[in-house]
Z-matrix of the N, CA and C atoms (Angstrom, degrees):
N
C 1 1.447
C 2 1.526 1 108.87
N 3 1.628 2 124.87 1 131.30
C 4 0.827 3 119.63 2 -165.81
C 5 1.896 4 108.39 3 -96.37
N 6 1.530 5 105.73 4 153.61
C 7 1.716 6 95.75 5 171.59
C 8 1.520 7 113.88 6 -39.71
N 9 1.311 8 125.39 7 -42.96
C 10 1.528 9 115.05 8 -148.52
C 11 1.700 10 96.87 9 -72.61
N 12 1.629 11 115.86 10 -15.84
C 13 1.575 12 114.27 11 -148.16
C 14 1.632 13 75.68 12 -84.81
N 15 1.364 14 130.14 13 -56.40
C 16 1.130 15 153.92 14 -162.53
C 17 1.601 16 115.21 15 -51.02
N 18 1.285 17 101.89 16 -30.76
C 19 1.494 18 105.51 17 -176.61
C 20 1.759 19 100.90 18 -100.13
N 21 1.522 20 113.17 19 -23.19
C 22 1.599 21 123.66 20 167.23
C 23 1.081 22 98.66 21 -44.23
N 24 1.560 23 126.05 22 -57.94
C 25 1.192 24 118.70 23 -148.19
C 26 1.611 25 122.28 24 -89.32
N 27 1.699 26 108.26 25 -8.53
C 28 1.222 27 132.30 26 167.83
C 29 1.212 28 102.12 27 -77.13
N 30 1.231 29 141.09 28 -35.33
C 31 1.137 30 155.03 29 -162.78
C 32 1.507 31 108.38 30 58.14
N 33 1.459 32 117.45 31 51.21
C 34 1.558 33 131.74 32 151.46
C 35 1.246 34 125.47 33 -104.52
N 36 1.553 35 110.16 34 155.14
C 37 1.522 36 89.49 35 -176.81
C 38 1.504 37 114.78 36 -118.62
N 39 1.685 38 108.40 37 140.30
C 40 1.241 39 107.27 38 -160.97
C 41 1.633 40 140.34 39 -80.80
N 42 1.628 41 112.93 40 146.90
C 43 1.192 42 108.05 41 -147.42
C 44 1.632 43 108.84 42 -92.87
N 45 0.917 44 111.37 43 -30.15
C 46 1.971 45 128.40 44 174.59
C 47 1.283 46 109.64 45 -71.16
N 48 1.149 47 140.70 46 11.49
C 49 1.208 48 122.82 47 -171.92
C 50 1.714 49 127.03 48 -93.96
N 51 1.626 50 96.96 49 9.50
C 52 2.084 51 116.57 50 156.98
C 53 1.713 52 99.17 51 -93.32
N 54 1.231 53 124.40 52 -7.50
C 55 1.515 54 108.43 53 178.36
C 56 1.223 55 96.39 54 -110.35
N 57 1.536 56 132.07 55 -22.08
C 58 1.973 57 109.66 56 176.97
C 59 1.826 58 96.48 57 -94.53
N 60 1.416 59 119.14 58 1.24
C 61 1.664 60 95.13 59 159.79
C 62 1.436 61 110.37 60 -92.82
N 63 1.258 62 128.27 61 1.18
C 64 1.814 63 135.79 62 175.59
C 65 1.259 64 102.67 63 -59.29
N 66 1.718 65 89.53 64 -65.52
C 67 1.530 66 119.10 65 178.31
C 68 1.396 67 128.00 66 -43.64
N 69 1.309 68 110.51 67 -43.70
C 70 1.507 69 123.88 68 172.71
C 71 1.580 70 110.62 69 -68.19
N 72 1.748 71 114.45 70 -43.10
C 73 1.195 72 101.39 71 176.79
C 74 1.067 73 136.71 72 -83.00
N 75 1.766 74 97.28 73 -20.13
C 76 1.920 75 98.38 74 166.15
C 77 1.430 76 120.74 75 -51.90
N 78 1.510 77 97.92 76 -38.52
C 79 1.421 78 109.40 77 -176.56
C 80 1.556 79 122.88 78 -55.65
N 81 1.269 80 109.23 79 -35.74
C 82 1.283 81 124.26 80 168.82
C 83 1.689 82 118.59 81 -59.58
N 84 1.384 83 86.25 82 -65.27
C 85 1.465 84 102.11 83 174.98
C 86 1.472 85 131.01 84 -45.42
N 87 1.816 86 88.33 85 -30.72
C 88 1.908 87 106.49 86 162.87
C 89 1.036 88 121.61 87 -47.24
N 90 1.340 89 98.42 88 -56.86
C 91 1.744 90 126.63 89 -164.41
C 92 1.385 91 93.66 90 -59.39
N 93 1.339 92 124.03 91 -80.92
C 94 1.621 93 134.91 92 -164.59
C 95 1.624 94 101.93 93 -35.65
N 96 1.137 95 113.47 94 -41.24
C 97 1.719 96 120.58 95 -161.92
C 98 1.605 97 93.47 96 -71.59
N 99 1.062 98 97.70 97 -56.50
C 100 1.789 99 96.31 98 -161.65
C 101 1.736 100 93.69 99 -49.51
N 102 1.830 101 114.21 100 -55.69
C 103 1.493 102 110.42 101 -173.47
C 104 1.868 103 111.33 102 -36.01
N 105 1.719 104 104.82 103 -53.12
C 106 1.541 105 98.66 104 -176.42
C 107 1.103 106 117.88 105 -82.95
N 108 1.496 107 126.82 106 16.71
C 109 1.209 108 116.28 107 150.39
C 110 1.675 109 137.00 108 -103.75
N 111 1.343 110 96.90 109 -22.42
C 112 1.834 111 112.57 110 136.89
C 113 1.243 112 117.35 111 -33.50
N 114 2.027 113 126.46 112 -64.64
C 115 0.909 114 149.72 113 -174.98
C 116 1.554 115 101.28 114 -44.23
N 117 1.569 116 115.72 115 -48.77
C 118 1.561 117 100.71 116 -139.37
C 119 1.738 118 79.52 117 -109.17
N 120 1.583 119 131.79 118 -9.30
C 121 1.215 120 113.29 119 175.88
C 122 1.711 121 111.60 120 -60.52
N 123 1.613 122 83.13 121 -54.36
C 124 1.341 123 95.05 122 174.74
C 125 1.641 124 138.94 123 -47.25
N 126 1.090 125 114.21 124 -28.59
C 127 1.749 126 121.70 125 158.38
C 128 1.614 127 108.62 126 -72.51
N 129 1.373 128 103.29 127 -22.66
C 130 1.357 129 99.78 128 -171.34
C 131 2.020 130 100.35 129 -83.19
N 132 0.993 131 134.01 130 -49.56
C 133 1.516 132 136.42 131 171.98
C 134 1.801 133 99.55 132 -61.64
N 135 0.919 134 112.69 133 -14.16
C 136 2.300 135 110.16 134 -170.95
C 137 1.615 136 87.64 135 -80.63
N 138 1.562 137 111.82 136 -47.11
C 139 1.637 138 118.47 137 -160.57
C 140 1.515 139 94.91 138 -83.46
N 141 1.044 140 134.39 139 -64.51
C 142 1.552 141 125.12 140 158.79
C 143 1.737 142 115.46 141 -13.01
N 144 1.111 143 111.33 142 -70.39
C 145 1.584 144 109.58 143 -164.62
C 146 1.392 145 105.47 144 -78.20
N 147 1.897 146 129.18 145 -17.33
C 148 1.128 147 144.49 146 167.27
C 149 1.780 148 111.88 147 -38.69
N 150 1.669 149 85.45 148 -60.18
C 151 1.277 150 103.09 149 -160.99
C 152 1.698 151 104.16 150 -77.28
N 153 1.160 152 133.47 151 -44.17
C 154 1.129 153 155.36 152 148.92
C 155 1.260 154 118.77 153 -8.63
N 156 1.905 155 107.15 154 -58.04
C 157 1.542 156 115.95 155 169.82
C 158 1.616 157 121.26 156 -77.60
N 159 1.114 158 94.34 157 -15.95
C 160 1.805 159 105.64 158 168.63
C 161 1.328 160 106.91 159 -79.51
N 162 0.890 161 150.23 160 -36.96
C 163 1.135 162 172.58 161 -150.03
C 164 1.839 163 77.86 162 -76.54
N 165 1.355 164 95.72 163 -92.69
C 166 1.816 165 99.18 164 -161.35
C 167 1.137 166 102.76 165 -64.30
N 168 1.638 167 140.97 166 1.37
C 169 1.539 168 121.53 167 162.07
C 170 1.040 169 106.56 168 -51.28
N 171 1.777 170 113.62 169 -62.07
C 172 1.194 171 135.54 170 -170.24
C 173 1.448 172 127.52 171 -41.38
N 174 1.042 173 106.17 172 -26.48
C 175 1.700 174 137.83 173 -170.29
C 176 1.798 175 98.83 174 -100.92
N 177 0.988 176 123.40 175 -52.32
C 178 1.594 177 124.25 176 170.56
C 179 1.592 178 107.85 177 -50.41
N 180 1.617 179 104.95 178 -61.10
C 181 1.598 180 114.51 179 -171.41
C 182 1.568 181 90.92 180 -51.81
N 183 1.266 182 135.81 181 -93.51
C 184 1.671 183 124.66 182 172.86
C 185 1.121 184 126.91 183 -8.32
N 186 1.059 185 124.84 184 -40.45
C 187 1.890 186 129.69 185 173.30
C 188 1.436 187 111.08 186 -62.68
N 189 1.679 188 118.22 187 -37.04
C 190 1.327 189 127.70 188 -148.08
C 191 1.213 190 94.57 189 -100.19
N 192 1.839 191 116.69 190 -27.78
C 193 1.426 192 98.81 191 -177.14
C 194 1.812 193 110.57 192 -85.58
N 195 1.087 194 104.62 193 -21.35
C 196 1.503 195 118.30 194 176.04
C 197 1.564 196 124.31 195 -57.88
N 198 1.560 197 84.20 196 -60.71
C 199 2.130 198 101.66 197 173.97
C 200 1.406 199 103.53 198 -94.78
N 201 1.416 200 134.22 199 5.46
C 202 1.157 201 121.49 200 -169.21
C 203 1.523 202 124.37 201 -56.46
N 204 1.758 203 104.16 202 -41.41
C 205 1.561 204 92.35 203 179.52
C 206 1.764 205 98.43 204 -76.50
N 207 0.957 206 154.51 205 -15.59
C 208 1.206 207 133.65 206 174.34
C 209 1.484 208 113.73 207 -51.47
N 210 1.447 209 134.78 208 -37.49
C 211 1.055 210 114.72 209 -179.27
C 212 1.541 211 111.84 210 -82.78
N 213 1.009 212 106.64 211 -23.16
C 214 1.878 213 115.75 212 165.37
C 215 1.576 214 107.86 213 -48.04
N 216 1.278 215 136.73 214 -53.68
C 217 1.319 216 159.27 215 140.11
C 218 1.418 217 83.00 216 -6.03
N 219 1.296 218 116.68 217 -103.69
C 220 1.421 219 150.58 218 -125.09
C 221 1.740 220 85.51 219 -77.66
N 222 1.363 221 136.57 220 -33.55
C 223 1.464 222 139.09 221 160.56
C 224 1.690 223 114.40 222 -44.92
N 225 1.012 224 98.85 223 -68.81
C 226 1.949 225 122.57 224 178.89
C 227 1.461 226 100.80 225 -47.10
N 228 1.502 227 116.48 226 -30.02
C 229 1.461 228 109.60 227 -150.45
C 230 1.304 229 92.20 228 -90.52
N 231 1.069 230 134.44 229 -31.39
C 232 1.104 231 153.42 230 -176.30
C 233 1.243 232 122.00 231 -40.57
């Protein structure tokens, strides 16, 4: 039950009601923040593991040009 219903029913009229819209909007404003900060961890661990998997392409492509004829070898032998 909210103050305003509460003071209806006293039939006074209520005096807080610039500190429960503060309240309401911090609250909001809570909420939203935490979402963009979920948001921006989260791009931040996507670009991490992004970069990460490039990383071992890069490191594969080097292997392949190095050992490459070995598996050419190991094809033929076949």
């Amino acid at each position: 039950m909210h103050l305003f219903e509460i003071a209806f029913e006293m039939d006074v009229e209520p005096k807080c009601k610039k500190k429960i819209l503060r309240m309401k909007l911090l609250n909001h404003l809570k909420s939203h923040l935490e979402l963009i900060i979920f948001i921006f961890l989260y791009i931040l661990y996507l670009d991490k593991a992004i970069a990460k998997l490039q990383n071992r392409f890069e490191q594969f492509k080097i292997y392949e040009d190095i050992f490459g004829f070995l598996v050419f070898y190991l094809v033929l032998k076949i």
